[in-house]
Each structure stands twice: as structure tokens, then as C-alpha cells.
C-alpha positions in Angstrom: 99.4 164.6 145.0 97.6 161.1 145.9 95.1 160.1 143.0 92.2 158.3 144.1 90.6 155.8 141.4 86.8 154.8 142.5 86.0 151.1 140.8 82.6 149.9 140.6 82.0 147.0 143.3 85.2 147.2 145.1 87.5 149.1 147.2 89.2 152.2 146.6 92.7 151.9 144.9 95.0 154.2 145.6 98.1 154.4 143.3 101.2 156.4 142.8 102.4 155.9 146.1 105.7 153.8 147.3 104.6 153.0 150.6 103.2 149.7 151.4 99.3 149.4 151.4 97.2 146.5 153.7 94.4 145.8 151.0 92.9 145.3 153.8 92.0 149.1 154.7 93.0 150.4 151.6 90.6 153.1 150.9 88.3 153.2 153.5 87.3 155.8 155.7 89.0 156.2 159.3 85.9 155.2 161.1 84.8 152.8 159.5 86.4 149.1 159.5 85.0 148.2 155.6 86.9 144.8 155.4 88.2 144.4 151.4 87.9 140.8 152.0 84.3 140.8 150.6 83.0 137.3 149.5 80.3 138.7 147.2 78.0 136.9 145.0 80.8 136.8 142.4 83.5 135.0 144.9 83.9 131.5 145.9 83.4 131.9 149.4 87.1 132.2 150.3 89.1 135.0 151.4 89.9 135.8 147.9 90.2 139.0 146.0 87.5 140.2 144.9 88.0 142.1 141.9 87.7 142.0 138.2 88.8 139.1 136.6 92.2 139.3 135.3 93.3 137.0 132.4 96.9 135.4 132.1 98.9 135.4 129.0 98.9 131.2 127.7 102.2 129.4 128.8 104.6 128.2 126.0 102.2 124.6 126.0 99.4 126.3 125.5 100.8 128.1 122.2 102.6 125.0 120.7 99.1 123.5 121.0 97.6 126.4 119.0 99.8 125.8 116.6 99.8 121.9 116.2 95.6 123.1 115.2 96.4 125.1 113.2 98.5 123.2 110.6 96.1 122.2 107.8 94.5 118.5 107.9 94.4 117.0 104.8 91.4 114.5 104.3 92.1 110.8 103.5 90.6 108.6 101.2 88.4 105.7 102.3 87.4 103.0 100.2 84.4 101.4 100.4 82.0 104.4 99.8 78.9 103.7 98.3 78.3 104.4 94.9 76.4 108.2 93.8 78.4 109.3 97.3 81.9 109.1 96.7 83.8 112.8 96.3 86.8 114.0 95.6 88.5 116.9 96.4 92.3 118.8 96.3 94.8 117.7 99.1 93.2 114.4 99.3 95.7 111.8 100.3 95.6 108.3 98.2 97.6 105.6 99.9 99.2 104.4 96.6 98.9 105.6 92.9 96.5 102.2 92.3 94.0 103.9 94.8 94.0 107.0 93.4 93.3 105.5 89.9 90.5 103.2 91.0 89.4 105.9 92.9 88.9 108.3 89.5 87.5 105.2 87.6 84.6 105.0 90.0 84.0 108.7 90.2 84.1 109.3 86.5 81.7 106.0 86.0 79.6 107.8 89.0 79.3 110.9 86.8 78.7 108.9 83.3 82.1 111.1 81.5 84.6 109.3 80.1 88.3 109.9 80.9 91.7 109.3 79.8 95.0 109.2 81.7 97.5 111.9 79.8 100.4 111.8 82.4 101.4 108.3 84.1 104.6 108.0 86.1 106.2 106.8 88.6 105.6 110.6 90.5 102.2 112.3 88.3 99.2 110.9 87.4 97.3 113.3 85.5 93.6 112.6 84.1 90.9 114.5 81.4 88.2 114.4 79.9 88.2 112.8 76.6 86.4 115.7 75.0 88.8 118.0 74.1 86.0 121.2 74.7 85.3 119.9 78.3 88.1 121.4 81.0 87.3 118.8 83.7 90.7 117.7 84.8 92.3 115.8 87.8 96.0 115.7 88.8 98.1 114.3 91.6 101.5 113.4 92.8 103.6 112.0 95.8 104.0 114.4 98.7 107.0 115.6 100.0 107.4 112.8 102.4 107.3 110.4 99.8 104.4 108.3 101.6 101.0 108.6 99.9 99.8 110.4 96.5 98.1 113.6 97.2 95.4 115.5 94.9 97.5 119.0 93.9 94.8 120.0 91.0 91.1 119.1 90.4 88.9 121.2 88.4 85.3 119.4 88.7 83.1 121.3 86.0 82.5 119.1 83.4 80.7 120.8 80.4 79.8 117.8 78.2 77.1 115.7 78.6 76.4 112.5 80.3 76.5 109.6 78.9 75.7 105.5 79.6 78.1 103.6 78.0 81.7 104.3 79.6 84.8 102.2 79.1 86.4 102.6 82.4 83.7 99.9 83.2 85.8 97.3 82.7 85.6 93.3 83.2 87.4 93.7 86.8 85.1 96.7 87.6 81.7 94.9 86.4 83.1 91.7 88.2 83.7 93.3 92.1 79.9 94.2 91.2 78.6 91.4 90.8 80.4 89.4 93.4 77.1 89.8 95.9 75.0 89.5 93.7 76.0 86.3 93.1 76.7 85.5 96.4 73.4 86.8 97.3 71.4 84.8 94.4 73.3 81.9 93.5 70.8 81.9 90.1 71.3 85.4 89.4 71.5 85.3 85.4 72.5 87.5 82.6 69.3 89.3 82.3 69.2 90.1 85.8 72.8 91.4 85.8 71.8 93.6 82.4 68.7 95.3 84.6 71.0 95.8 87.6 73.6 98.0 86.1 71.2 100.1 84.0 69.1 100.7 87.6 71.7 101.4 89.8 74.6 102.5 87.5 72.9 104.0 84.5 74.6 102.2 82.5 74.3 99.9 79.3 77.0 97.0 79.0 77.1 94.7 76.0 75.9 91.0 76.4 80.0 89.6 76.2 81.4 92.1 79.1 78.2 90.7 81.3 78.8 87.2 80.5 82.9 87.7 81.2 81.9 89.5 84.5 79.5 86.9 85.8 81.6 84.1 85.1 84.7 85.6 86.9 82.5 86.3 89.4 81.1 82.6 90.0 84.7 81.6 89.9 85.7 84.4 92.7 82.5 83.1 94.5 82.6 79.6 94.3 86.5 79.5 93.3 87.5 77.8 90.1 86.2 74.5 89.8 89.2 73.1 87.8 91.6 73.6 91.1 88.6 72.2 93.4 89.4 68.9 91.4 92.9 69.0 91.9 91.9 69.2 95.8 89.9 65.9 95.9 92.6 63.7 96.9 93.5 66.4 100.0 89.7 67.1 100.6 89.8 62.9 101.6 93.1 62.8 103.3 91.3 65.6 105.9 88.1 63.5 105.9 90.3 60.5 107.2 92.2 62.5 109.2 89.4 64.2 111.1 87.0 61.6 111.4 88.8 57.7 112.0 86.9 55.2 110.6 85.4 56.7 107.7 85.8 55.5 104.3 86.6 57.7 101.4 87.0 56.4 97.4 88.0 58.1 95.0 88.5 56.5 91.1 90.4 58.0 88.3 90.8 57.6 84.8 94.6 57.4 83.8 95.7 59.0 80.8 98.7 58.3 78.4 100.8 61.1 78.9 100.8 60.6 82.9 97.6 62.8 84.2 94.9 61.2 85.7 91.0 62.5 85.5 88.3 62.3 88.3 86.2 59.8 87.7 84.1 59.1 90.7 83.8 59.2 94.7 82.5 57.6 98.0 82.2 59.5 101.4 80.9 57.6 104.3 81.3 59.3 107.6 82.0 57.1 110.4 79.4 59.4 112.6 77.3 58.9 110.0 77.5 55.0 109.9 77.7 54.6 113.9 75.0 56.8 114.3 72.3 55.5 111.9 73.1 51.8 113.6 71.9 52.9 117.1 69.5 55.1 116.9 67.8 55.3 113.3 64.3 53.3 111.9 65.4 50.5 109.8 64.6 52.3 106.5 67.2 53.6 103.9 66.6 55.7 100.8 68.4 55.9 97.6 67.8 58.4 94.9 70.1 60.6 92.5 70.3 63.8 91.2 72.1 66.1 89.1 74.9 68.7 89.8 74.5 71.7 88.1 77.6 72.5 87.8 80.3 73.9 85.0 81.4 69.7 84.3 77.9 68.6 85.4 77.3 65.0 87.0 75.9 63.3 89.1 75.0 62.8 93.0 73.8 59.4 94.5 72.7 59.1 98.1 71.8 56.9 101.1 69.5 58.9 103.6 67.9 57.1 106.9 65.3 58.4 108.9 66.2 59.1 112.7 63.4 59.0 115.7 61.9 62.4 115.3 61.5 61.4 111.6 64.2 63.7 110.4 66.4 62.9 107.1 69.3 61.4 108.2 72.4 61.6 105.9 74.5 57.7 105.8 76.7 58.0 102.9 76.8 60.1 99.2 78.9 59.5 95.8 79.3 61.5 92.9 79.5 60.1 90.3 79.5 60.8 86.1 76.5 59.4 85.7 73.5 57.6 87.4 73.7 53.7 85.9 73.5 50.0 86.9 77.4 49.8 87.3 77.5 52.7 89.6 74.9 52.3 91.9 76.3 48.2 92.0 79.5 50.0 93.2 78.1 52.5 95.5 75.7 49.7 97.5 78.7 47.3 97.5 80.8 50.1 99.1 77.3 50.8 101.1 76.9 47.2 102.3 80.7 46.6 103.3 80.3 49.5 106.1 76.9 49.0 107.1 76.9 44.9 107.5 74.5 42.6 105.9 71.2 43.9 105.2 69.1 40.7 106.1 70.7 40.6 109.4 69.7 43.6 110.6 66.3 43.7 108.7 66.9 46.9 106.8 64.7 48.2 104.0 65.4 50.1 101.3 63.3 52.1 99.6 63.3 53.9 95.9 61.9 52.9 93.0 61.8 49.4 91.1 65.3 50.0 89.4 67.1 50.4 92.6 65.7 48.3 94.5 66.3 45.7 91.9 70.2 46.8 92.1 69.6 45.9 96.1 
């Protein structure tokens, strides 16, 4: 009661039987030696069997890896998008609640709506639109772990219309703006500031907020002048301490209750000096100019000419303003690190005034 089973491109299999079977003549006829060790075009050339491909359940490895992709990935905010393509979306993860905030400010000044926080805590930070027909609303809390804030509710369908004046675009926001900009164009005025944010933002700022914003931004840029001051005496100390043999001057003005006011200032470099004696024509220029700066002034300058007649630099002082008894102080300063002018047949040229200070 032997049951023979026929499969396509292989031997016969016989089945129900206890008695052991050599694959090796299972099925085949007495006279004829058919060898089950077949490598077909579907082996690998070894004495393998060749049958159809059997598939083995995935180990315990296999299935916790399964599992580890399967758990949901929540995205995580990156700052530093560029404005028009920054999204937000629910299960969003936000570092701290100051991320998440900015990060709603520049969306909803990316969408031109205005917004107000109606929950602020410690755990919820809830934000709507201000008008009251509109459902747009955004809302997110710590996670479970306590580590970041996550995006739990955001309903993105904003049925009022847009608009181009928004206060979320504050002095800080229209400041971090501007900050290349005026990196970028050290001129760049108020006008040009006006035209950039109705360009690129769509939006319309009033003259003050763009005058705030430009000056914090020239003082994030070029730091506050007022503390560059109270450096001077440190900037010198360095000078000295980095180049021996240079001379540094600085002059205050006292005042009664103790403080003391920048006045004026020498640098002379001792490079500077050293190299201009032995290797430089024997010509020196003087001249002046203005700082346009927030407490103004005034720069005053003795520039040499080396051998490939390039400006050479010899020594520069800043000073309030440009007068007879400044420029008698900055050439007597001038003379007592260079030497005697006659001696070493030096000329100086500039126009009649100076030379007459000479």
C-alpha cells in the first residue's frame, strides 16, 4: 500500500514507509542507475540536493530585529531650515520647550497668521490662532521619558487670511535676520533692510523695529563699542606682549568721580619699525582720516613705501581729532622710534600743514 508521489524535475519520493531509503536510488527503476545527485542548472555544482527550495522559519535574532523596525520613529526637529521650507508635523520631538516655541514663531511668520500661546507650563505649551473663527491649533508636551517636548496635536488648516504685519516678528527675530546682512554689507541701511523683509518675508515692519534690529545687529556683529573701550588697555598689554620692542600709548582723560575716558593712542610695531629701516625707500607719508564709527574720531598714519612700491604700514594713532597738537605728538612719538630724520635722509611727504608740523 506504497504511494508513489511523481515531482517535477526530481526523483521519485516514496513515503509512508519506515524502512530506511538511500536517496540515492530512491525511485528509480531496477535497471537503471539514475543517480539523485543531479547537479542541474539550478544547483551549485556540489553534491547537493536538488530539490525545491525549502525556506527556514527566522531564529529568535531575526524576529527581535523585526521588531526593533517596527517601533515607530518619531522625526526630530532641526534648526537651521531655510525659511518657506520649514514643517511641522505631530510626534515631532523639540529638544526643549524654547525650541519648540521659536520653532512655531518662524512657522506662523512663514505662513503670515498670527498666533497666541493659551497654555504655557512647565509640561503643555498649547498655541492658536488669534481669530477665534480660524481652528488652526498646535499643542505639545514632554514625553514619557521626560527628555524632549513632543508635538501630541497639530491641526494645520488655517481658514483666515494671510496677512503682512505679524507681531511674533519681534526685535530678537528681525535682529538674527539681519546679522548677514550686515556682516555681508557693512553699509547695509535702513532702506535696504525695509526692501529685504517685504521680498523675502512678506512682510511690512515699522521704521523703529528696523532701526532697533539693525543696531543690535551691528553691535552682535561688530560687538558693542562701549566694552571695545574698556579693552584698550588689554588690546596694548597683548601688543607688548607679542611683539617686544613695540611701543604702545595710550592717554586718558581723568574724571572727578574716579573713571577715566579714552582720549588718544599710539601703535608702532616693532616689525613695522625694523622692517621699514632695512629694506624700505626713504619716503614716509602722513595723512588722516575719519572713523565712522558710533563715537567717531579720528585715524592718523605713517605709511612707507617698500621695493616693489607697495604701501608699507610704520605706525597709526587715533586720535579725537586731526590738529597741530596731535600730529606734534604723534611725529614726536614717530621720531623717538625711528631716529633722527636728517641722519638718515628721510622725506616726508603730505601736504604743506604737515610737513610744516615736520
Amino acid at each position: 500500500m506504497k504511494e508513489k508521489i511523481c515531482v517535477d524535475e526530481d526523483a521519485y519520493v516514496e513515503g509512508n514507509s519506515d524502512v530506511e531509503v538511500d536517496f540515492g536510488k530512491v525511485g528509480t527503476d531496477k535497471n537503471d542507475d539514475y543517480d539523485a545527485y543531479d547537479p542541474g542548472t539550478d544547483s551549485d555544482g556540489a553534491n547537493s540536493w536538488h530539490s525545491l527550495e525549502m525556506k527556514t522559519p527566522p531564529n529568535s535574532e531575526d524576529e527581535l530585529e523585526e521588531e526593533t523596525e517596527s517601533d515607530e520613529v518619531f522625526p526630530v526637529f532641526r534648526e537651521g531650515a531655510r525659511f518657506g521650507e520649514l514643517h511641522l508635523e505631530v510626534g515631532m520631538k523639540f529638544k526643549t520647550k524654547w525650541d519648540f516655541k521659536e520653532a512655531v514663531r518662524e512657522y506662523t511668520i512663514q505662513e503670515g497668521r498670527r498666533i497666541r500661546f493659551n497654555k504655557n507650563d512647565r509640561n503643555r505649551l498649547r498655541a492658536v490662532c488669534k481669530v477665534k473663527e480660524c481652528g488652526w491649533v498646535i499643542f505639545a508636551s514632554k514625553d514619557r521619558d521626560d527628555t524632549c517636548w513632543q508635538v501630541k496635536t497639530f491641526r494645520d488648516d488655517h481658514s483666515c487670511a494671510r496677512e503682512d504685519k505679524n507681531r511674533a516678528a519681534n526685535r530678537n527675530w528681525v535682529a538674527s535676520k539681519l546679522v548677514k546682512k550686515v556682516r555681508k554689507y557693512p553699509n547695509f541701511k535702513h532702506c535696504d533692510a525695509n526692501t529685504f523683509f517685504k521680498t523675502k518675508y512678506d512682510l511690512s515692519l515699522n521704521r523703529n523695529s528696523i532701526s532697533r534690529a539693525l543696531s543690535d545687529a551691528r553691535n552682535l556683529v561688530y560687538g558693542d563699542e562701549k566694552a571695545q573701550y574698556a579693552m584698550v588697555r588689554d588690546y596694548g598689554e597683548t601688543l607688548l606682549k607679542t611683539n617686544p620692542g613695540s611701543t604702545v600709548k595710550i592717554c586718558t582723560i581723568p574724571q572727578p568721580n574716579g573713571d577715566v575716558i579714552f582720549e588718544k593712542m599710539y601703535v608702532c610695531l616693532s616689525g613695522c619699525k625694523n622692517g621699514f629701516k632695512a629694506g624700505c625707500r626713504p619716503l614716509i607719508g602722513l595723512d588722516g582720516a575719519f572713523l565712522k564709527t558710533v563715537f567717531g574720531g579720528q585715524i592718523l598714519s605713517a605709511i612707507g613705501q617698500d621695493a616693489n612700491h607697495h604701501i608699507y604700514v610704520i605706525a597709526w594713532a587715533v586720535v579725537e581729532v586731526e590738529n597741530t597738537a596731535n600730529w606734534k605728538w604723534f611725529l614726536e612719538l614717530l621720531h623717538a622710534d625711528l631716529g633722527d630724520y636728517k641722519t638718515h635722509g628721510w622725506c616726508f611727504i603730505s601736504d604743506m600743514q604737515k610737513v610744516h608740523y615736520c
